[in-house]
C-alpha positions as CSV (number, residue, x, y, z in Angstrom):
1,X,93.6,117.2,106.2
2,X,90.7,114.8,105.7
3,X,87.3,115.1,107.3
4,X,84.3,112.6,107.5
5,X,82.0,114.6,105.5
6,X,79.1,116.1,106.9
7,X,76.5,114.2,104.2
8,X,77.6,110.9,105.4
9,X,75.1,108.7,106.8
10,X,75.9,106.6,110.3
11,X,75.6,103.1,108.5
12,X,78.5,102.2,106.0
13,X,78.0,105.0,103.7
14,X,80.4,107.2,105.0
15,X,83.0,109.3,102.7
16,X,86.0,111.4,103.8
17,X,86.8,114.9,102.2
18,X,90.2,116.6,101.8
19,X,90.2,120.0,100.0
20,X,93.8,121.5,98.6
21,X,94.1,124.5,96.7
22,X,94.1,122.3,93.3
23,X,91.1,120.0,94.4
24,X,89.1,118.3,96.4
25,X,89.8,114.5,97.2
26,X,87.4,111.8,97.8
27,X,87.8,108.4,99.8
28,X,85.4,105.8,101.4
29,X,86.3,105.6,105.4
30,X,85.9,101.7,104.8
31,X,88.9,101.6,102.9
32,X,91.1,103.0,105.3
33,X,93.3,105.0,103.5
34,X,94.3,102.0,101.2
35,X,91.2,102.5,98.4
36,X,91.1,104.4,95.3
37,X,90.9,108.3,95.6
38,X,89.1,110.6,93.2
39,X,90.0,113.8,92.5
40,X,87.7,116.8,91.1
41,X,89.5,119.8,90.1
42,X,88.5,122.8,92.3
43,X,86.0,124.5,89.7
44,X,84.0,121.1,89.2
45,X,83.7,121.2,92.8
46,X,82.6,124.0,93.1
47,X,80.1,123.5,90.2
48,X,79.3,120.3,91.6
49,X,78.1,121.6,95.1
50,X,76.2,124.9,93.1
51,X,74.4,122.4,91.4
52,X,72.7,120.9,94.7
53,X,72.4,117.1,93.3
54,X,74.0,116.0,95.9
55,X,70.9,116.2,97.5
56,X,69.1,113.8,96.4
């Protein structure tokens, strides 16, 4: 199930989120379900999160 994800920003910088057992799916909400979708395996995830970049 996607989800607007909690980071996103009320302008236009909005992402939605879909996590599977595999991976966890990445879309801009402009797009509508019609854009390009990337995909990190799980363990990058996971990683990626850990890391706390994302913060910036």
């Amino acid at each position: 199930m996607w989800y607007k994800s909690s980071r996103s920003d009320g302008g236009n910088a909005c992402v939605e989120v879909c996590h599977t057992a595999a991976a966890t799916l990445v879309r801009d909400t402009k797009d509508n379900g019609r854009g390009p979708i990337l995909e990190f395996p799980a363990d990058v995830w996971t990683d990626f999160i850990d890391s706390g970049i994302w913060k910036c």
